[in-house]
C-alpha positions as a Markdown table, in Angstrom:
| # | Residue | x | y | z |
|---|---|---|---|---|
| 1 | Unk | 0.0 | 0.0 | 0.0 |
| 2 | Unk | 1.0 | 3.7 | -0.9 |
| 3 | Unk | 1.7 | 6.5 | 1.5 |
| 4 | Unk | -1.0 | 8.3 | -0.5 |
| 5 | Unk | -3.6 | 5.3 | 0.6 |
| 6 | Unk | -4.7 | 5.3 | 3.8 |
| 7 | Unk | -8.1 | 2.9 | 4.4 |
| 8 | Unk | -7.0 | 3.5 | 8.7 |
| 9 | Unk | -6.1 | 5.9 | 11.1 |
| 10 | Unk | -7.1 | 9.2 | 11.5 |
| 11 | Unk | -6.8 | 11.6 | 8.4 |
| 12 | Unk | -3.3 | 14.0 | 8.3 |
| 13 | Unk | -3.5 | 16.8 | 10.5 |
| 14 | Unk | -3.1 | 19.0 | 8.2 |
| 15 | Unk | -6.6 | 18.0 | 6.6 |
| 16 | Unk | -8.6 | 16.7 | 9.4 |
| 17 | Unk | -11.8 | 16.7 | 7.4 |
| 18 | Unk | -10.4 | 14.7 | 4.4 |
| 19 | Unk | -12.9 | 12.6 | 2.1 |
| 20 | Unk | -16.0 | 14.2 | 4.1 |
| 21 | Unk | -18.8 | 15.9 | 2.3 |
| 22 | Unk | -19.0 | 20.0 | 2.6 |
| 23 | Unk | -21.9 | 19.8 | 5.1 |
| 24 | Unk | -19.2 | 17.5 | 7.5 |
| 25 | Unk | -16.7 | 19.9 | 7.0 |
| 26 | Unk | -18.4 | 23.4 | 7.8 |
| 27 | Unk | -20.0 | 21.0 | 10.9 |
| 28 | Unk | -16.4 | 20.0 | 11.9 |
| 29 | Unk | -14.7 | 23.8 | 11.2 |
| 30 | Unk | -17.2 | 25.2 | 13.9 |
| 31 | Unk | -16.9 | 22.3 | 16.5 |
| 32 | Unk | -13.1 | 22.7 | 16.6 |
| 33 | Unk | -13.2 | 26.5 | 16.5 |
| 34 | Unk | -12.3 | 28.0 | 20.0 |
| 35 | Unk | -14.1 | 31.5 | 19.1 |
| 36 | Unk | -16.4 | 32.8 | 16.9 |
| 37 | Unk | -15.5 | 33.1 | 13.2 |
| 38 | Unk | -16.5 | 34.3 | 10.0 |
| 39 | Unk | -18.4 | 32.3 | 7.2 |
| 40 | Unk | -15.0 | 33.0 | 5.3 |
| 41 | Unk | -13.0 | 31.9 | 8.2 |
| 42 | Unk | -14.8 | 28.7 | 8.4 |
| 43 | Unk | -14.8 | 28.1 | 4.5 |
| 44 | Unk | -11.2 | 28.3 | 4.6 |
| 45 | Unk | -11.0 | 25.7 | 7.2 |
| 46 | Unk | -13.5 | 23.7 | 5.4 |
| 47 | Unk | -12.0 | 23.9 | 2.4 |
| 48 | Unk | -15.1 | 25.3 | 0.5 |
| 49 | Unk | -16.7 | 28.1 | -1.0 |
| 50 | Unk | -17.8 | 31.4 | 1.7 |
| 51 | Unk | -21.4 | 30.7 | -0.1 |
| 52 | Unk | -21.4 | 27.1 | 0.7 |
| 53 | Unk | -20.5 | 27.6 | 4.2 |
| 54 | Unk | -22.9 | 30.4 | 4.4 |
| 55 | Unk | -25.6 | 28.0 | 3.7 |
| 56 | Unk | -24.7 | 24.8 | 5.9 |
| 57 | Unk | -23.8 | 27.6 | 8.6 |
| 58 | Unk | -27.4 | 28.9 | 8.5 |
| 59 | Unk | -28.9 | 25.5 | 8.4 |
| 60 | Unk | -26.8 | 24.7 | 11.7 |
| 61 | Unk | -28.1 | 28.1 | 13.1 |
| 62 | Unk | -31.3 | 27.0 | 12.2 |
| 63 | Unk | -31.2 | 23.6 | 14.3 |
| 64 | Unk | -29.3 | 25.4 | 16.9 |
| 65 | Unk | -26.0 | 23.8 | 16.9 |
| 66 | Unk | -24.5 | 27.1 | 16.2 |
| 67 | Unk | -24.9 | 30.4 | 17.6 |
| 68 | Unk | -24.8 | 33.6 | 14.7 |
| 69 | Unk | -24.2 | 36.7 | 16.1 |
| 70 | Unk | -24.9 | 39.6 | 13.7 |
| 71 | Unk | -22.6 | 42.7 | 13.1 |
| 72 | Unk | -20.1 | 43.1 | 10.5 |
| 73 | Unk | -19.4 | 40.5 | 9.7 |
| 74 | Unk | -21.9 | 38.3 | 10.9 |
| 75 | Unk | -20.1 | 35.6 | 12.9 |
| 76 | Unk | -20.6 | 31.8 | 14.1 |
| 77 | Unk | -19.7 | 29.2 | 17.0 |
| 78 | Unk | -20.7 | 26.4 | 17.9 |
| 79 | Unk | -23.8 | 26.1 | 20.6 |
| 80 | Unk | -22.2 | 24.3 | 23.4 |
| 81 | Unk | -25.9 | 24.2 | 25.5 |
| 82 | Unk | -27.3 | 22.3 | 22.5 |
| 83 | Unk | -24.3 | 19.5 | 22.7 |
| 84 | Unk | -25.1 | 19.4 | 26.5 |
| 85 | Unk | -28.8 | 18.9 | 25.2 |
| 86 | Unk | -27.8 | 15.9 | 23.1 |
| 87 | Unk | -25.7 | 14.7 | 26.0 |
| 88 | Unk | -27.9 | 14.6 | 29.0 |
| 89 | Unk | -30.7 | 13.2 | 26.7 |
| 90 | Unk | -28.6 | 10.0 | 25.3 |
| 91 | Unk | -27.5 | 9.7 | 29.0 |
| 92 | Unk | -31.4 | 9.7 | 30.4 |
| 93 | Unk | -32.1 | 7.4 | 26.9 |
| 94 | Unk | -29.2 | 4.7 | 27.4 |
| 95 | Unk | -29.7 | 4.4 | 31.1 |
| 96 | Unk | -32.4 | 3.6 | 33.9 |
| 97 | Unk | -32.9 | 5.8 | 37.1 |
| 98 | Unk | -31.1 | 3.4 | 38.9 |
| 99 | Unk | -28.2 | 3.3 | 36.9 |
| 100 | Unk | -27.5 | 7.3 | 36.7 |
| 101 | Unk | -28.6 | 7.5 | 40.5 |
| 102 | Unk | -25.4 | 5.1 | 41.0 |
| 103 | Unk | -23.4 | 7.1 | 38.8 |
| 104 | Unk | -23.8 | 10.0 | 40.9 |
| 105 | Unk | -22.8 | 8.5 | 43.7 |
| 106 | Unk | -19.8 | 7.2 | 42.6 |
| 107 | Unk | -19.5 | 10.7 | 41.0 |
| 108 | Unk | -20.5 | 12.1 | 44.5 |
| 109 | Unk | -18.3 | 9.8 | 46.3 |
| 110 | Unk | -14.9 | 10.9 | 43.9 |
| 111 | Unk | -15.5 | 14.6 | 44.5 |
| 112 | Unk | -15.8 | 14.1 | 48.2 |
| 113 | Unk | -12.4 | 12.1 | 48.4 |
| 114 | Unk | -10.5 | 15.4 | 46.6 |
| 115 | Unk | -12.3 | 17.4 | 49.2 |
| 116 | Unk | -10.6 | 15.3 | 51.9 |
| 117 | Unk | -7.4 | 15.3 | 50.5 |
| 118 | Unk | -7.1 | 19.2 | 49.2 |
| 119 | Unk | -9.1 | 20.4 | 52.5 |
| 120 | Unk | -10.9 | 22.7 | 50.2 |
| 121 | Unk | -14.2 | 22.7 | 48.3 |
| 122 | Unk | -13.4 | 23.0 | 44.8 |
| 123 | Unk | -10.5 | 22.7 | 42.7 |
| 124 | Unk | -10.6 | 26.4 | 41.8 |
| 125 | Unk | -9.4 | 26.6 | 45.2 |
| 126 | Unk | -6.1 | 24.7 | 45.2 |
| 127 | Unk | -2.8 | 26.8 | 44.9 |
| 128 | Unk | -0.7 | 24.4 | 43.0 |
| 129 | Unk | 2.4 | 26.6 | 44.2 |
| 130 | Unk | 2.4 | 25.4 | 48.0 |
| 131 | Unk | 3.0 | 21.7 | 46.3 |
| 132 | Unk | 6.5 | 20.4 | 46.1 |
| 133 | Unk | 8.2 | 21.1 | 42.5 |
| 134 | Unk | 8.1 | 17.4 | 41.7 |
| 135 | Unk | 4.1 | 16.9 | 42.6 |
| 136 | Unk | 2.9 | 19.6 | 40.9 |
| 137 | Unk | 2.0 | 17.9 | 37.9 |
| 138 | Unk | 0.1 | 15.2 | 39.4 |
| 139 | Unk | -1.7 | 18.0 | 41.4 |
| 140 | Unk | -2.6 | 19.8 | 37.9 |
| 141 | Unk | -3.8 | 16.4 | 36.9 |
| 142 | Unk | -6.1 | 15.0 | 40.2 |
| 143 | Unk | -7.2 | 19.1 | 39.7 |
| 144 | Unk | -8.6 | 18.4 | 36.1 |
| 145 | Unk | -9.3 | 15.2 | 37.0 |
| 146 | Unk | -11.7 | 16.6 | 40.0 |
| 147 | Unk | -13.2 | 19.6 | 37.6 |
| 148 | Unk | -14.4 | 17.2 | 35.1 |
| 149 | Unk | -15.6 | 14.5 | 37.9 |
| 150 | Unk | -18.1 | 17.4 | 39.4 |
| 151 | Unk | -19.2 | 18.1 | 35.6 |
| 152 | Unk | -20.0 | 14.8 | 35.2 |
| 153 | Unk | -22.0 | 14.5 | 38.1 |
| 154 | Unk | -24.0 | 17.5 | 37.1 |
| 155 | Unk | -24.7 | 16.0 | 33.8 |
| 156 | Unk | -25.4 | 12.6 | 35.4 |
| 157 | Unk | -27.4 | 14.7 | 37.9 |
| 158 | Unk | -29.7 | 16.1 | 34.8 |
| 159 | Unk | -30.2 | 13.5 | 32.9 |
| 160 | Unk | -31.6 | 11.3 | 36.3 |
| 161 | Unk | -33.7 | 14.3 | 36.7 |
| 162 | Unk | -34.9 | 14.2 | 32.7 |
| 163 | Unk | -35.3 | 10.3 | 33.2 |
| 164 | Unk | -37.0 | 10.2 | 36.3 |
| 165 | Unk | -39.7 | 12.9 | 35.3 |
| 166 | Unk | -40.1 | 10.9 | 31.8 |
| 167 | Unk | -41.3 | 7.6 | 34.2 |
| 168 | Unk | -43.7 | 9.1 | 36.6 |
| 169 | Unk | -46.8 | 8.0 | 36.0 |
| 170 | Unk | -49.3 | 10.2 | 34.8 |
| 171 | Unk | -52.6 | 11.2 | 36.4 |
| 172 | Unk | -54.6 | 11.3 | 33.8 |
């Protein structure tokens, strides 16, 4: 097989979007854009036309995945509430009360443990500096480790809430 072949792997980084359609490719641009950007912004990272990605960009608006804000020029970026949306409902979708009520414990449980062990209430309130030289990286790590942990309990949290009200039984 060629270098120029590839049936595996990721595509080169250089062209992340390779061998996907336009509509992928304006979709992708916006996901992995860390501000908000121009329709010709996002056509050059999609490698199309400003037109094209004018149109998939307002169909995307349209469904809410991305947020336009007007001015000159108009502007886009990706809707992060709607991708929270999508999450907390395949969580509620793929798993009983039970199951996300465990989760939050165990969630729960983790967050309480770095509470312990940092003395404090949240990782925003760790100074890294009063940490030997040679731990601070693990600290940065439990620290991210601890941030994402009480994220996911929040989005555990939701979607036990979403599943929960979906099997009450109704009084009809």
């Amino acid at each position: 097989m060629t270098d120029d072949i590839r049936h595996d792997g990721p595509p080169p980084f250089d062209r992340p979007f390779e061998g996907e359609d336009t509509k992928q490719r304006v979709y992708g641009a916006v996901l992995h854009a860390r501000e908000p950007m121009t329709a010709a912004e996002i056509a050059e990272r999609a490698d199309c036309s400003e037109e094209s990605a004018r149109t998939h960009l307002s169909f995307y608006a349209d469904l809410g995945i991305v947020i336009r804000h007007e001015g000159r020029p108009v502007r886009y970026e990706r809707n992060d509430d709607y991708f929270e949306w999508r999450r907390v409902n395949k969580l509620a979708r793929e798993n009983t009360v039970d199951e996300l009520q465990a989760r939050v414990s165990e969630l729960t449980d983790r967050i309480e443990e770095y509470r312990g062990e940092y003395g404090v209430d949240s990782p925003a309130e760790v100074d890294v500096l009063e940490f030997d030289a040679e731990r601070i990286d693990d600290v940065y790590v439990e620290l991210g480790d601890w941030a994402t942990t009480i994220e996911e309990r929040r989005l555990h949290e939701r979607a036990r809430r979403k599943a929960a009200g979906s099997t009450a039984p109704s009084h009809s």
